[in-house]
N, C-alpha and C positions, 0 to 999 in steps of 0.2 A: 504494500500500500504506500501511496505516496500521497503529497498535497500538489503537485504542482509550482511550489516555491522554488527555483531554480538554487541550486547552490553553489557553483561554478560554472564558467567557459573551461569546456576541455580542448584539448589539439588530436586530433587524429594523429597518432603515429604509425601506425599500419594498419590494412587490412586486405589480408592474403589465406587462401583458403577457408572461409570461413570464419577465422580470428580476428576480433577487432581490438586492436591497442590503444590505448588512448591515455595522452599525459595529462595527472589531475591530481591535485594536493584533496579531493575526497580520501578519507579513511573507512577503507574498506579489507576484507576479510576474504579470504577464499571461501564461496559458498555467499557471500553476501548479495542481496543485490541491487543493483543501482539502478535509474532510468538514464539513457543515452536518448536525447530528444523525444522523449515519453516514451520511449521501447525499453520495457523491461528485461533486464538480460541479467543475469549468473557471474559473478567474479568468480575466472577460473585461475590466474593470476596476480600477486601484486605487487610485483618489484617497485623498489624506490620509486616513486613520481609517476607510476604508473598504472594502469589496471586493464587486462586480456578479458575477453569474453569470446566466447562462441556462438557462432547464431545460425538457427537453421532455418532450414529452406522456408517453414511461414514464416519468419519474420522479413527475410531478403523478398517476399511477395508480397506483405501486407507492408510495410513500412516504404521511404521513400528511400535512396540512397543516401548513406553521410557524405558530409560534404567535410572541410579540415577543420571547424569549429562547431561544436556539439553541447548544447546545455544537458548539465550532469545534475543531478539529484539521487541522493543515499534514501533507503528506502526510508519510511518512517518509524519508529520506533514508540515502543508504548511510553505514552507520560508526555511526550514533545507535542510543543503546539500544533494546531490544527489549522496553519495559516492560507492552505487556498482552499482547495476541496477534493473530495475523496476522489485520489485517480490509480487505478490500477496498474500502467503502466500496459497494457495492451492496446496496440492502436489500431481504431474500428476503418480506418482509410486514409485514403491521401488525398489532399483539396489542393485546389489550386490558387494565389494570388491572385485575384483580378485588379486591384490596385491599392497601392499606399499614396496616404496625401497628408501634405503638415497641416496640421490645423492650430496656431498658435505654438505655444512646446510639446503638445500633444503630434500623434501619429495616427490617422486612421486607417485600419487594414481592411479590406475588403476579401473576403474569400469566399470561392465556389467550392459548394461541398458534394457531393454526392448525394443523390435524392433517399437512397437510406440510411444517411445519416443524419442528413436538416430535417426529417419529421422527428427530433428528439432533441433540436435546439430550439429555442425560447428566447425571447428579448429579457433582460438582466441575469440570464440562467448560466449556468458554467458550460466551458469548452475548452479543451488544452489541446497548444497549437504547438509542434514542435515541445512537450514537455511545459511547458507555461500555462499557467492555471489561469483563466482572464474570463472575464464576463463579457457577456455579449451585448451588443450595443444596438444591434439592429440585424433583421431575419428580413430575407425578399425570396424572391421563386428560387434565385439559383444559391443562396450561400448565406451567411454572415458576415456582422465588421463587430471588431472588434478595438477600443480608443486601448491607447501605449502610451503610456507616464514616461518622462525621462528616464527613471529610475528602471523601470522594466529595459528599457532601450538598452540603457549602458550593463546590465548584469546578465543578457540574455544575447542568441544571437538574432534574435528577431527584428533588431538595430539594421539587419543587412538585403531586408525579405526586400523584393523587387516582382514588379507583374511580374507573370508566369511561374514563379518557382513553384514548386512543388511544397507540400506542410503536409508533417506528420498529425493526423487528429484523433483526439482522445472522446468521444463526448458524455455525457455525465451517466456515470451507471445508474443511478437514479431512477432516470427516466426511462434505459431499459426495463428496470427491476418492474416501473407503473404499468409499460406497456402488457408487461409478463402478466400483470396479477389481473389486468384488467379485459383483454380481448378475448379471455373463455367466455365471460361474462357480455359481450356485446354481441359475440357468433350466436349464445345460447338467448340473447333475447332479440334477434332479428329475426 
């Protein structure tokens, strides 16, 4: 379990056969595990300043390619705060950028989601974009925007998103959990 609170910029230092390397003053454990831009994955190494992981073939399908700067978050631990919201670290697709625009010191992103993933986003509701726990600010036919504080900007790589890129998304188990309990109940009275 995670919140989505970024806790470092990591660096890609390799990624060959399947191993992904990655330099990061997180403290981690063999067996621990971290989010690599909301993709949960397994510390299978941890030399000095570093941390290996293994990823297979769903993840290399469901998630977007890394790129040399990756937001890193350590899993949650019982007792620590709760500061964005509950994210699993399984990411449900890949959206696209359709545009950033400054608005004052603010940033607003624009993203096209996949149609089975915007029926479970909501305007003020949660969405994690690349590992970043952020509220949503506005829902249309194709996607969500979401507003970026400076603060997010400079502690995230999200400072670098540009049309077209690709974003890894998380969206709130929550709302799957509503759908699960609720559409026996709407089949069974139609």
């Amino acid at each position: 379990m995670f919140t989505g609170i970024v806790q470092e910029r990591g660096r890609i230092s390799s990624f060959e056969a399947g191993r992904l390397v990655v330099e990061s003053g997180v403290r981690a454990a063999i067996g621990d595990s971290v989010a690599v831009n909301g993709v949960c994955l397994t510390v299978v190494e941890a030399p000095d300043g570093r941390l290996a992981f293994d990823l297979v073939q769903e993840t290399l399908d469901r998630a977007k390619p890394f790129r040399d700067e990756v937001n890193l978050e350590a899993a949650l631990r019982a007792g620590e705060p709760l500061g964005g919201h509950y994210v699993q670290g399984h990411v449900d697709g890949v959206g696209h950028v359709r545009s950033v625009e400054t608005e004052g010191a603010d940033v607003v992103v624009r993203v096209d989601a996949p149609p089975e993933l915007l029926r479970y986003l909501v305007e003020k509701g949660s969405v994690t974009v690349e590992g970043v726990s952020l509220t949503v600010a506005g829902v249309d036919e194709r996607g969500f925007s979401v507003a970026l504080i400076p603060h997010t900007l400079a502690e995230t790589t999200l400072d670098a998103l540009a049309a077209g890129d690709p974003v890894n998304l998380e969206v709130d188990v929550l709302a799957k959990y509503v759908e699960r309990l609720v559409a026996p109940r709407l089949r069974s009275s139609a």
